[in-house]
C-alpha positions in Angstrom: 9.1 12.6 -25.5 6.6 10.8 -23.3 9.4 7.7 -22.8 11.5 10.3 -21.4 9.5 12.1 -19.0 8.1 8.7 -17.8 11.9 7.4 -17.6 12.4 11.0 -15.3 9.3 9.8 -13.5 10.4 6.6 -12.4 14.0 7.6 -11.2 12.3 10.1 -9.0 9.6 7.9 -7.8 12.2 5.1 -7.2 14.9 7.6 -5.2 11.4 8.5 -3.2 10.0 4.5 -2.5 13.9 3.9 -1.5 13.5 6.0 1.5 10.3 4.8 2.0 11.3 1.2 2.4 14.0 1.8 4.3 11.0 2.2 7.1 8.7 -0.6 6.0 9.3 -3.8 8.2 8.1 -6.8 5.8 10.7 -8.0 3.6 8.3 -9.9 1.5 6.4 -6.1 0.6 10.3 -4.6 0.3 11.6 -6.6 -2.4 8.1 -6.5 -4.4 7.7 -3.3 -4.2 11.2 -2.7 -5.0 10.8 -5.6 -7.9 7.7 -3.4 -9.3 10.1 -0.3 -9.2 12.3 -2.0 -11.1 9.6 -3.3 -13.8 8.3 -0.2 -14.1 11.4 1.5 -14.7 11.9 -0.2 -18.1 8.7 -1.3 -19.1 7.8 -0.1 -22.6 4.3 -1.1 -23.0 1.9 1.7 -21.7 -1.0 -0.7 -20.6 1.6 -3.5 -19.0 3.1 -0.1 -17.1 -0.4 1.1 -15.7 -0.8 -2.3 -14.5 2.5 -2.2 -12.6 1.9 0.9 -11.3 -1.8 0.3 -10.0 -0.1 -2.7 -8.1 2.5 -0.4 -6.7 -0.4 1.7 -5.4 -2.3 -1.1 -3.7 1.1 -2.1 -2.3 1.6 1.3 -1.1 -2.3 2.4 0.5 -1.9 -1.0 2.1 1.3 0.2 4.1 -0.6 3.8 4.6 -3.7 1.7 6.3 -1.2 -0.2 8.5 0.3 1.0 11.6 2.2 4.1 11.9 5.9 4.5 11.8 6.9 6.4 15.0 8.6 9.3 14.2 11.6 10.6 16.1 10.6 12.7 18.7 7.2 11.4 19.2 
């Protein structure tokens, strides 16, 4: 039960982190935070998917810190 709901997890947080990179600028940042979505999407061992996931995170409040997307509008 709990392989399945993180499996549901990941989809959803991968189909979210897709729009967000469509915005990010780096393509170094892109493809490894797209290759962490991609690890953590099938990663089976809870501790090895934590890990993943706190690097996703750092990857991700790095981006937050940096500067600002304009948004349309602005």
């Amino acid at each position: 039960m709990e392989a399945v709901i993180l499996a549901e997890s990941a989809v959803r947080l991968g189909n979210i982190l897709a729009l967000w990179l469509s915005m990010m600028i780096n393509d170094t940042d892109r493809d490894r935070i797209r290759e962490l979505c991609s690890l953590i999407a099938v990663e089976q061992d809870r501790h090895k998917l934590l890990k993943l996931i706190e690097e996703l995170s750092r990857h991700i409040d790095a981006k937050d810190e940096g500067p600002k997307v304009k948004q349309i509008g602005d």
